[in-house]
Phi, psi and omega in degrees: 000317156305013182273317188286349188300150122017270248233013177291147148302310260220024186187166162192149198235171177293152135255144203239140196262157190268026204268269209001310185307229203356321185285281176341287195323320144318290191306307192278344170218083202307308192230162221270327175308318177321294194332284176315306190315288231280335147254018164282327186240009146266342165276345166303273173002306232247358173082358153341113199245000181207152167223149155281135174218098199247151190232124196251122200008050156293026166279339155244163168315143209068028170281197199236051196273110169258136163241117176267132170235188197209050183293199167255004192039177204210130222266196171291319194294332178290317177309322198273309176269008157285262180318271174345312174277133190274150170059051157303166162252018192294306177320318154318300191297320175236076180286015190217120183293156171302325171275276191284348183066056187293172149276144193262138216243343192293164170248160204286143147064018159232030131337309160291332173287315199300293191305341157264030195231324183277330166209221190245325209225109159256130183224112231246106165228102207241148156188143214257178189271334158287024105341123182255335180235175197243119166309159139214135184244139172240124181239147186226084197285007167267004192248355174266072160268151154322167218347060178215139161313095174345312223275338226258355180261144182223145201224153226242133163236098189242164165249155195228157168296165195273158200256287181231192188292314171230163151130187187222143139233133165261112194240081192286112183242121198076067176311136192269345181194181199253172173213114172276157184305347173279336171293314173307292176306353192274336156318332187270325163301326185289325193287328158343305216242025184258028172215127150351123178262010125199176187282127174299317214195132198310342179277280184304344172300328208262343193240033191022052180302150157299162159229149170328294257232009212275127207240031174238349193247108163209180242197097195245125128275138172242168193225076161257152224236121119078010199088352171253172220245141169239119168256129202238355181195071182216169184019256202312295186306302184318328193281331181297313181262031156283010188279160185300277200243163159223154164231153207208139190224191130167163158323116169251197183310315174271359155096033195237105175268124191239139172237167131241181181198124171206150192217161211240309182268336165303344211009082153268120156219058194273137157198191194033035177255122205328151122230127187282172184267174193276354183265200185261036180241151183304314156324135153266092194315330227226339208242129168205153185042062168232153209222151151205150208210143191212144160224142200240135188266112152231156231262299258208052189198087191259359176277343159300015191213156193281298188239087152223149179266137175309339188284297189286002188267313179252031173260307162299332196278336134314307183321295192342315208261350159231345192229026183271201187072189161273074185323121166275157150196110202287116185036073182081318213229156165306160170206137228224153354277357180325132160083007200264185183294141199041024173264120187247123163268304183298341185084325207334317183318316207295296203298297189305319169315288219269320189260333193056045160092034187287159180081039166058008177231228204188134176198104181214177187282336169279000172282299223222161193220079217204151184211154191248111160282100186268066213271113167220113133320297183269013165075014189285314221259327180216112165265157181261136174301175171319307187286348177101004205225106132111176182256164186271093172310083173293201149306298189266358136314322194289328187283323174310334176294314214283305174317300165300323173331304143340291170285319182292285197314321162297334183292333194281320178305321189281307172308328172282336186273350196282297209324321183299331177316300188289349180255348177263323168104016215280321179319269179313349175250012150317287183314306172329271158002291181308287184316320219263318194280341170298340189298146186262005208219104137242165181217151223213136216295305173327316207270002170226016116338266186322319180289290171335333183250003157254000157307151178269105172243158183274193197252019152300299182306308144001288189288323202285324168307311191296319183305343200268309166314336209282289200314307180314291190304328198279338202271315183326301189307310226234358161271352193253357171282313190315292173345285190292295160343307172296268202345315181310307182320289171341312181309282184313319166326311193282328207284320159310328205265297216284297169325328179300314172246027168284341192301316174308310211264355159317302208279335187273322172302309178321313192290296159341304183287352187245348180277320208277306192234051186300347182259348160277109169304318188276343163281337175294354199280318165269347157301334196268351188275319213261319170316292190295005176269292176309339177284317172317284187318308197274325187299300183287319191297325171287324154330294191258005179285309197286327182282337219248359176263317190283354180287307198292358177288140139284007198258133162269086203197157185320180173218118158301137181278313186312320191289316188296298179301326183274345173277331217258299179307306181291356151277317163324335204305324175265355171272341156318312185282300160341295165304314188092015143291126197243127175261126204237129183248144178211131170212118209264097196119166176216147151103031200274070207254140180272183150302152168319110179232189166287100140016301211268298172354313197272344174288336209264286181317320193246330164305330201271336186292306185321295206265022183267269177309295158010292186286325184270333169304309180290336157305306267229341194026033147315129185270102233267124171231155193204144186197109182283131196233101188228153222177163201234087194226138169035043156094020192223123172284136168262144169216136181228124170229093228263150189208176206221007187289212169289005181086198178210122180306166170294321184301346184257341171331305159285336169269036141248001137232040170292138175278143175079026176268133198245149138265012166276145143304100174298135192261178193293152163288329185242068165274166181272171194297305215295328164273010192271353196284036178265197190214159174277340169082013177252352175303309176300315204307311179325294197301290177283009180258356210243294209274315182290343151318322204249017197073011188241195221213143160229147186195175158241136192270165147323079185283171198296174170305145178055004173225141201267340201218145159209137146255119202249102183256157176251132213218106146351144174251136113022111159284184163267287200328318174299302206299339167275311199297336169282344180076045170267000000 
């Protein structure tokens, strides 16, 4: 066996020259984004749930780069035969880390190349939790020259107290080239885009691969000048300026309030456009210099947006659900409870609850990500209550609300209207138009009818034209009903919203009136009649003031049915009594959430069922019952609604939902309203044309013992996947 040793006359073994580290460093790790991924994913390897990547006056060459992890460190015996051995196995031998049983993402050995590729001086301070002291190693990678033995360079190892309980920091020092913040972000995409963006395959699940999207792994770059610390590239910002819009508003010095919105994928740039106050003077008197800035999300809409991945879309909306909203911040400082979870200061919740998104888009606290800047030094205009939580709501609280309210709701307003551009195509059917006027020829559909039916045609074809023609006049006829319908809506809207705001000053006369004549008993008597009348009146008029806002919502989302029949019964509740109907709720199931609709739909959906028994009860003089059914059968939500009116002949089953077919008597113009219960013959046509959108079915059934009429409609339930994605 000595013949084979070292040191035999009789044998010779390789030696390795100490240039090769330089060569390596180079050949394997061409470019400096490589350099970083690759310890960025020994520390994922190392069981690490956060990383640091901080680049220290690195706008030129001879900056600083430290990586901190909060790993599992590495004891002597790892440095030395891990990091230290070129071509280690531990990674052959152990593909699956120890703690979390990660896969492992590192390249076998080239780690130790990255840090020499990236700077001159590496200085390695590692320690694991059973550790009472903390390793720390210094390499001086100028000291691996040509024609010297590797083996034969030796490198300084001390041990020091430990920095934290676990983890490695690496502190590359005399960076071989600079780094500007665009390069540092373009690093931060690649290591982004270094993990899987989801599990593929029941195999990569089981085989815990990364994923983009893993929340146990994460990854901050910082940039610091001189001692101050920039954060330029991390989750949350990259992701931020992935936004539909941002808006941005402020004050200025005379109290004169500006908001803009500008988007990119929107060709948005609206800005310095005024807002008043709700009184009659324009200014905001109590306000100065105040700024804000918000950007704004929506989640289920990814053609809004210029660059963004369905990953990252749903990445925010996570964030959305612990960091969203509007942030105060006061001289500087935070001010609490503003902007935290379930804090609505702005209402923005309340309103979206109430409007559903009105105006085709969605503005709630989980939509913006956004803070308001406040400076009074001397605290005269927003003092902090005692405890210390919020502000004292003055005057010029009232105004700052008042102000943002505003400016998002116009902003919302500028947003909305592109969005309709874009869902309507109008950018494209200008040119169209155009190109159409240009034409040396037109002709108009009637008129090539006509020509077509003096073609020698046979008599299929014939009959198949006239039919078409037949079709053609009936969809004209029943889009020029619709018209005048929407137009109606419109009507009523404005009529509602005017009623709404005579009600406060209604509501105070009354109170007057009761004051004036508190020792008449028979006038208090007709006060309380004409308050519950009125109460009546504002009830119904707030219903459709709420419907005629959700018909322009464009937002889509599951629906509890049960909540909707019980908001729906409780407007109803005094024209039920007036009428002498009792309506009755039953329901077999729980969580009876439908597929994603409109909102607005089921108002829609349950008015026209409502006054359709309404009419047949009042033929039928029937002391009038009605019983609503919701229910759970093969993967399908049920709504059943049963009435006690005249029934419905057979011959008309199929034909009412058919448009413009009616069994109502159109009343007089000036008949009373009880004769007013007609119809357009367009309610079921509605109704079904709503629920066959959504896949579901409307049909009529056996109804139960003591009732004549049943409509049973049917609906998709709700995935679970919508039901996470809505947070239901």
């Amino acid at each position: 066996m000595e013949e084979n040793s070292p040191n035999s006359p009789n044998s010779i073994a390789f030696s390795v020259d100490a240039g090769l580290i330089d060569r390596l460093g180079r050949e394997l790790v061409g470019r400096a984004e490589t350099a970083v991924s690759e310890l960025v994913k020994n520390a994922y390897d190392a069981d690490a749930k956060n990383v640091e990547v901080n680049f220290i006056d690195s706008l030129w060459s001879g900056g600083t780069l430290e990586i901190i992890d909060d790993g599992l460190g590495m004891t002597f015996d790892q440095l030395k035969l891990g990091f230290m051995t070129i071509s280690s196995t531990d990674k052959v031998h152990n593909p699956l880390s120890s703690r979390y049983n990660r896969s492992r993402a590192g390249k076998k050995g080239i780690g130790r190349f990255a840090t020499q590729r990236l700077g001159k001086k590496l200085t390695i301070i590692t320690q694991t939790l059973e550790s009472e002291q903390a390793l720390k190693l210094t390499i001086d990678w100028d000291n691996y020259t040509v024609d010297q033995d590797i083996s034969a360079i030796s490198n300084q190892i001390d041990y020091i107290p430990k920095e934290k309980q676990e983890g490695t920091t690496l502190i590359i020092k005399d960076l071989r080239e600079g780094w500007s913040e665009a390069s540092i972000k373009r690093i931060y995409r690649y290591v982004s885009d270094l993990f899987q963006p989801d599990y593929l395959s029941d195999s990569s699940q089981s085989l815990n691969l990364a994923k983009q999207n893993d929340e146990s792994f994460k990854v901050r770059f910082s940039h610091i000048i001189e001692g101050v610390t920039y954060e330029i590239a991390s989750p949350e910002k990259m992701l931020f300026n992935k936004n539909v819009a941002v808006i941005e508003g402020f004050v200025d010095s005379m109290g004169d309030g500006f908001f803009g919105v500008k988007s990119e994928k929107l060709n948005l740039d609206d800005y310095a456009i005024k807002i008043q106050k709700s009184d009659d003077s324009s200014r905001f008197d109590k306000l100065k210099n105040i700024h804000f800035k918000a950007y704004y999300f929506i989640y289920n809409r990814q053609e809004y947006y210029l660059n963004i991945s369905q990953l990252e879309l749903k990445n925010i909306y996570k964030l959305s659900q612990e960091s969203s909203g509007i942030r105060l911040y006061r001289n500087g400082f935070r001010v609490l409870p503003y902007g935290e979870p379930k804090n609505d200061w702005l209402y923005f919740d309340k309103r979206y609850t109430f409007q559903s998104g009105q105006g085709n888009i969605p503005l709630s606290n989980r939509n913006l990500f956004g803070f308001v800047e406040i400076i009074d030094k001397e605290g005269e205009m927003f003092q902090e209550t005692a405890s210390r939580e919020g502000l004292i709501e003055n005057d010029a609280f009232n105004e700052l609300t008042d102000f943002l309210q505003k400016a998002f709701e116009a902003a919302k307003g500028r947003i909305s209207e592109k969005i309709s551009l874009i869902k309507k195509g109008e950018n494209s059917q200008v040119d169209l138009d155009d190109n159409i006027d240009d034409l040396p020829e037109k002709k108009t559909i009637e008129e090539e009818f006509e020509e077509v039916a003096k073609e020698d045609l046979n008599e299929t074809a014939k009959e198949a034209i006239k039919s078409i023609k037949e079709k053609y006049y009936e969809v004209i006829e029943e889009l020029s009903m619709l018209r005048i319908l929407a137009s109606l809506g419109l009507t009523i809207g404005e009529f509602t919203h005017e009623i709404i705001q005579f009600t406060p000053s209604i509501n105070g006369y009354i109170a007057k009136l009761y004051e004036s004549n508190e020792n008449d008993l028979k006038t208090l008597e007709l006060l309380d009649n004409l308050k519950k009348t009125f109460a009546n009146f504002t009830s119904y008029t707030s219903y459709f003031n709420a419907t005629v806002s959700e018909n322009t919502s464009r937002e889509i989302k599951p629906v509890l049915i049960t909540d909707v029949v019980e908001y729906f019964k409780k407007h109803i509740k005094d024209d039920l009594e007036r009428q002498n109907t009792e309506l009755t709720l039953d329901s077999y199931g729980y969580n009876l959430y439908t597929t994603p609709m409109h909102i607005s739909e089921w108002s829609s959906i349950l008015y026209n069922l409502y006054t359709n028994s309404k009419k047949a009860i009042k033929r039928s003089g029937n002391t009038g019952k009605i019983r609503i059914i919701t229910g759970e059968e093969n993967d399908k939500i049920y709504l059943e609604i049963h009435d006690n009116g005249d029934g419905i002949p057979e011959e008309n089953k199929t034909r009412v939902f058919n448009a413009f077919f009616t069994t109502s008597t159109p009343a007089g113009f000036d008949s009373p309203s009880d004769e007013k219960l007609t119809g357009t013959g367009l309610g079921l046509k509605i109704i079904k044309d709503i629920i066959e959108g959504y896949r579901g079915i409307i049909k009529i059934i056996i109804p139960e013992n003591g009732y004549n009429t049943c409509f049973r409609i049917e609906l998709p339930k709700a995935q679970k996947e919508e039901l996470e994605q809505y947070d239901l």
